[in-house]
N, C-alpha and C positions, 0 to 999 in steps of 0.2 A: 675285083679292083686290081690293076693293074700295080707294079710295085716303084713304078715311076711318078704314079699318081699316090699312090700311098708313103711316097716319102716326101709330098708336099702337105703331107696332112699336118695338123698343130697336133704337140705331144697329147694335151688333154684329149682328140678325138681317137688316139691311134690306144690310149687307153682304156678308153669308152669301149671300142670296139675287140679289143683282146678277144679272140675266141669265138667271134659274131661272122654268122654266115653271111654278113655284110663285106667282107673283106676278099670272098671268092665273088670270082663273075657270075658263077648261077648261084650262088645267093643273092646278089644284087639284084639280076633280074627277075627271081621270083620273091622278092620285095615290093621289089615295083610294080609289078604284075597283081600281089595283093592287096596293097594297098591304093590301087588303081582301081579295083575292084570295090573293097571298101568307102574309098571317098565317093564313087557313084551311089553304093547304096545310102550313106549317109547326105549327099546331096536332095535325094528323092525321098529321105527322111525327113528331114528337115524344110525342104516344100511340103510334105504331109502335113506336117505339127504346125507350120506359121502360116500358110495358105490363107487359111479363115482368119488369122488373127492379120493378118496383110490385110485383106479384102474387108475388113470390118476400123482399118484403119487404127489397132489396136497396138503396132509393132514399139511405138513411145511405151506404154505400159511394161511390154517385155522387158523391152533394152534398161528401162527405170528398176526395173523387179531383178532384171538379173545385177544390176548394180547393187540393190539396196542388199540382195541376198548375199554377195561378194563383201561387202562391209560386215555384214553382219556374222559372216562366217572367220572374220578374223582371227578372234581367239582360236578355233579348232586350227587354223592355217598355224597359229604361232605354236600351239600347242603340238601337231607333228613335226614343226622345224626344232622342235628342243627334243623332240623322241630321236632325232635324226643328229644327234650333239656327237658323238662317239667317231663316225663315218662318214662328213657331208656329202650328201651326196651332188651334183651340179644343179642351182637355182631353175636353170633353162629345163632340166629331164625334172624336174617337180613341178615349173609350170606346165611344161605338158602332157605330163599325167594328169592335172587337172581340166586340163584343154580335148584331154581324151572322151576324160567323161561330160563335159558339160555338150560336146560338138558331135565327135562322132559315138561316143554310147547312146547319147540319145535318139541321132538321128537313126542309127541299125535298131534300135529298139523301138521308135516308131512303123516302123514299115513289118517285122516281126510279130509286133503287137497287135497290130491290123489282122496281123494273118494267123496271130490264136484266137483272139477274138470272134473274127468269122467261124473260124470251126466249132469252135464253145455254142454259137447261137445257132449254127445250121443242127446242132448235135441236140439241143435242148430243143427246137420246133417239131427232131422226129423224134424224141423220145418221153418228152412230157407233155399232156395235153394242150391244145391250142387256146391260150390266155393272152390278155394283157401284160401278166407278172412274166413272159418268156423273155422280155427285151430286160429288165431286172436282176432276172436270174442269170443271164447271160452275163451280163455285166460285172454281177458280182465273182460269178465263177472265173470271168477272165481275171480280173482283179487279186483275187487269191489264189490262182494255179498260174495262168499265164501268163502274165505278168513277172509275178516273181522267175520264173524259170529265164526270160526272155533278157530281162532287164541286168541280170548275175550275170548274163552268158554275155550282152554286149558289155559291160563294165570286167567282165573276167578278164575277156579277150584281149584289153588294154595289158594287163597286169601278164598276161602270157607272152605277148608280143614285146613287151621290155627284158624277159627272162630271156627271150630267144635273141634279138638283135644286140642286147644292149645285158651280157651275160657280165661282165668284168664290174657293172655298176650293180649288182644285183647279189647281194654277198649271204643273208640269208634268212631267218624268220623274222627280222626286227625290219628289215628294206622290205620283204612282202607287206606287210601289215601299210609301212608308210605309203607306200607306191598305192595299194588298194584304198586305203584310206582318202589319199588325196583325188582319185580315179572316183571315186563315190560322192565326196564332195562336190565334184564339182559336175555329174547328173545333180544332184539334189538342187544347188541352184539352179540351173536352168530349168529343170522341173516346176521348180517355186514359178519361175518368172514363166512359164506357158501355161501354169494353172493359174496364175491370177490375168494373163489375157483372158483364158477363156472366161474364168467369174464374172471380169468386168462386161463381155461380150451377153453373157448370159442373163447378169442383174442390173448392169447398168449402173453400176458400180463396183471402185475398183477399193478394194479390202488390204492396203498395203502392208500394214501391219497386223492386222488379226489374221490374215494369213499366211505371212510368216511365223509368226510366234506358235500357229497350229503344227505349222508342218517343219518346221526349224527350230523347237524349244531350248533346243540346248546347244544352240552358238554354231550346230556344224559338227556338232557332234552327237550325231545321231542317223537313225534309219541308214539312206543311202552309205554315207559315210563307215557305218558299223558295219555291215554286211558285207560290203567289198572288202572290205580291211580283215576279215574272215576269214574268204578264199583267199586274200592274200598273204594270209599266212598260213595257207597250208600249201602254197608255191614255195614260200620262201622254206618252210620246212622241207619241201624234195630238191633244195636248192643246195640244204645247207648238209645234205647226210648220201650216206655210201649206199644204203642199205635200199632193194631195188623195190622193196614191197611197199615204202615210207616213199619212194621218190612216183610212184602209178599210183597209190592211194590216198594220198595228205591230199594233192588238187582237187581231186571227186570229192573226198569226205567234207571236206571246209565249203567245197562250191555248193552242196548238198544241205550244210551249216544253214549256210546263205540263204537260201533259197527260203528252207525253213521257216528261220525270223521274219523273213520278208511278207512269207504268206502269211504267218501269224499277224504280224502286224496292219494288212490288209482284207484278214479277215477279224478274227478275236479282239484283235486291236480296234478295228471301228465299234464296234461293242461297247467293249470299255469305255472310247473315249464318249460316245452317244450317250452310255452313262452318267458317266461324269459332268457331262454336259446337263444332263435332264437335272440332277442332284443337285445342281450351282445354280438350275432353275432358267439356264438359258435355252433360247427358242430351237430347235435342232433344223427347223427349217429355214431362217434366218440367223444361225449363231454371232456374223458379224457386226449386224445390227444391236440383237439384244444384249451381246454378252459384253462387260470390259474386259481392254487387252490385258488386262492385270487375270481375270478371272481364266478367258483363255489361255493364257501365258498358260498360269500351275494348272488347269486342266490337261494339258499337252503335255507338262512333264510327268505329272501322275502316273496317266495311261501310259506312257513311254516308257520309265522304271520301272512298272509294271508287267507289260507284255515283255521289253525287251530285257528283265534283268540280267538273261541267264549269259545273255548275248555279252553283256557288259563285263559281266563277273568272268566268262572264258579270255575277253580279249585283254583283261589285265592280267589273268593270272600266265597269256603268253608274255605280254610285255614286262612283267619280272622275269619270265622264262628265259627272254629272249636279251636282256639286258643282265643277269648274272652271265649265260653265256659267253656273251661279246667281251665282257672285262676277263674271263678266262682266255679266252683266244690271246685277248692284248696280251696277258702276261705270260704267257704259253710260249707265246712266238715271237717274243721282242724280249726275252730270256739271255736269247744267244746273239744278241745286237748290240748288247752292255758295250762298252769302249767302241763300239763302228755307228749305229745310228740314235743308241741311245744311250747318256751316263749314267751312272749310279746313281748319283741323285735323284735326276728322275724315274727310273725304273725302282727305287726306291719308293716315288707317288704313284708308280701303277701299281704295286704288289696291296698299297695303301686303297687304292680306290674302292667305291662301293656304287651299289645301285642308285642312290640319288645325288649322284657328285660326278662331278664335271673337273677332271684333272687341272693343275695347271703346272705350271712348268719354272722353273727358280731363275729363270730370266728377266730381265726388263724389256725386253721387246711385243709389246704387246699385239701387233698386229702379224709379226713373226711367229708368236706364240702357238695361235690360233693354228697357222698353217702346220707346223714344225710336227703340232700334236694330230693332227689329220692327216699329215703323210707316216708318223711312224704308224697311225691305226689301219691306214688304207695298208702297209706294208705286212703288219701281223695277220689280218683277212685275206691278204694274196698266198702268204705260205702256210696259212690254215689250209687254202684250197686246193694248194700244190701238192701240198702234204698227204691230201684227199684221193688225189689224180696219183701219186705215184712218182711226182717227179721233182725234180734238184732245184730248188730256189736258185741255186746258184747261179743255176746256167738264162733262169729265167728275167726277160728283158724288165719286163715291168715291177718285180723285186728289185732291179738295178737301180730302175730309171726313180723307183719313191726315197731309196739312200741317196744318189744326188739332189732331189729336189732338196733332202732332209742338211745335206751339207751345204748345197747352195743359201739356203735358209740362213742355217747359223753363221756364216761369214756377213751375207748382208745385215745380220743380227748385230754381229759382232763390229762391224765400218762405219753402222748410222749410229751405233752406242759410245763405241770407242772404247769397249770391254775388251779383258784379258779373252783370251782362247778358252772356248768353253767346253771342250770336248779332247778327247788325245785318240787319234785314228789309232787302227789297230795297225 
């Protein structure tokens, strides 16, 4: 990008981009070039997966399913925007990490899936005797190996391609986890919403809520949702460290993670939940029929807690990890900011902060507030990372440009309030 054209950019993009091979001309155009590449295969994904539900006049269903799954996934939405309290990140780069996974994860893992599938069943025609059960067993095998592998790798590749473009929004194990999270998210809705086409295609009825409540028990926060949140935190951990063995081996080992749960849960997991299902005395070949949505409901979280605890109990015990961390950094790095970006007082409520609390600040400006506390956190994350790299806060633009934002702040704090001077520059 040219430096004529880069001095017409708005500050928020020129910060986004800090460090992003988007800012040289061959990054730009092997950008475009990939993801020109990408939205093809995701076009002809996504004609794979609706084709039949088009042609069977089923697309109201989808478009209804992927709505009713978007409502229903609120809480997990509110629930990563308050994990996200510390460092906002922009509204627009979380909805389109959602947009990643419901559009183009899918549509790459439509077409991918097609083509482990095929090998699974041309593999099982010449190596197990010729049956009935080979189109089953095929199915199943794709379901539990290919599958999982196919499905991490297009929802990963979301989460890698935000590290590489978009490095300066990308700070370290706590943004992987949200980024993966909300990337998983939002396949799992649309997932929802092309399996209940296809149910309705199949039975002739469409199951809006007992299939949701199977495959979505816990608000959105589950399966998809967990397992990208995973590998995104083993991004965000070679994100946020020096160390060259943690920064090659945390994305494999977590993508690996991922993979794992996934398969478990499409394999082991159908088990249990067929279980659970036979135990509650509902029909397994008609469950939407026989079963109440009450009964499926706790069925689906059962088996869920179940299969997936371990999943659950690793990603909390990163999210204390990752949130003791981040309040160390704050007070690490905004130390020697005391009288320039931040007063005693407040540096006072950071030394005070703890893991389940949300700073606030000894002003009356409440919509000030909010920002004042987000630019000095964006500021301590940037010369954590400088710190990292070797090099002078001082000299560096976007260390500058969050102490202006920070004193622009407090002046128009200080004009709409008609408060004394709340800070004394150094």
């Amino acid at each position: 990008m040219g430096s004529n054209r880069e001095s017409d950019l708005p500050e928020s993009v020129k910060r986004a981009l800090d460090g992003s091979p988007l800012r040289t001309p061959e990054g730009g155009k092997r950008f475009v070039r990939g993801m020109s590449l990408l939205l093809a295969l995701v076009f002809l994904g996504q004609m794979l997966m609706i084709f039949g539900v088009w042609m069977d006049s089923m697309v109201q269903v989808y478009i209804t399913g992927f709505i009713l799954a978007t409502i229903f996934s609120i809480p997990a939405i509110a629930f990563i925007r308050w994990l996200d309290r510390r460092e906002r990140e922009s509204p627009w780069l979380l909805a389109g990490a959602l947009l990643w996974g419901s559009v183009i994860g899918t549509g790459i893992s439509a077409i991918l899936n097609q083509l482990g599938f095929g090998v699974i069943y041309v593999a099982t025609e010449f190596t197990l005797p010729s049956s009935q059960d080979n189109q089953i067993i095929a199915e199943f095998l794709g379901a539990a190996i290919a599958a999982p592998v196919v499905e991490e790798f297009a929802k990963g590749l979301g989460v890698l391609i935000l590290l590489w473009f978009l490095r300066a929004e990308f700070d370290n194990l706590r943004d992987g986890i949200i980024y993966g999270a909300l990337i998983g998210l939002g396949f799992l809705i649309a997932e929802y919403a092309l399996y209940l086409a296809n149910i309705t295609i199949e039975f002739g009825k469409t199951p809006y809520l007992g299939l949701l409540v199977l495959r979505d028990p816990l608000f959105g926060l589950n399966t998809h949702t967990i397992w990208t949140a995973l590998f995104g935190a083993g991004v965000g951990l070679a994100r946020q460290t020096a160390n060259r063995l943690v920064r090659v081996g945390a994305p494999f080992s977590f993508y690996s993670l991922a993979v794992f749960f996934h398969s478990l849960n499409n394999s082991i997991g159908v088990f249990v939940l067929a279980l659970i299902l036979w135990i509650a005395n509902i029909d397994l070949q008609n469950p939407f029929s026989s079963g109440s949505i009450g009964l499926l409901w706790s069925s689906a979280i059962v088996e869920t807690l179940i299969v997936q605890f371990w999943a659950y109990a690793l990603l909390v015990y990163l999210l204390m990890k990752s949130g003791k961390e981040e309040i160390e950094v704050i007070r690490l790095f905004l130390k020697d900011e005391v009288g320039r970006s931040v007063t005693h007082e407040e540096y006072a409520l950071i030394e005070s902060d703890h893991l389940f609390h949300t700073r606030r600040l000894p002003i009356d400006c409440e919509n000030e507030e909010k920002a004042i506390i987000n630019a000095q956190n964006e500021l301590a994350f940037r010369k954590w990372h400088l710190s990292q790299e070797g090099k002078d806060p001082e000299k560096d633009q976007l260390v500058l440009s969050w102490r202006q934002d920070i004193k622009r702040l407090r002046i128009r704090c200080s004009s709409s309030k008609n408060n004394t001077q709340l800070f004394e520059p150094r």
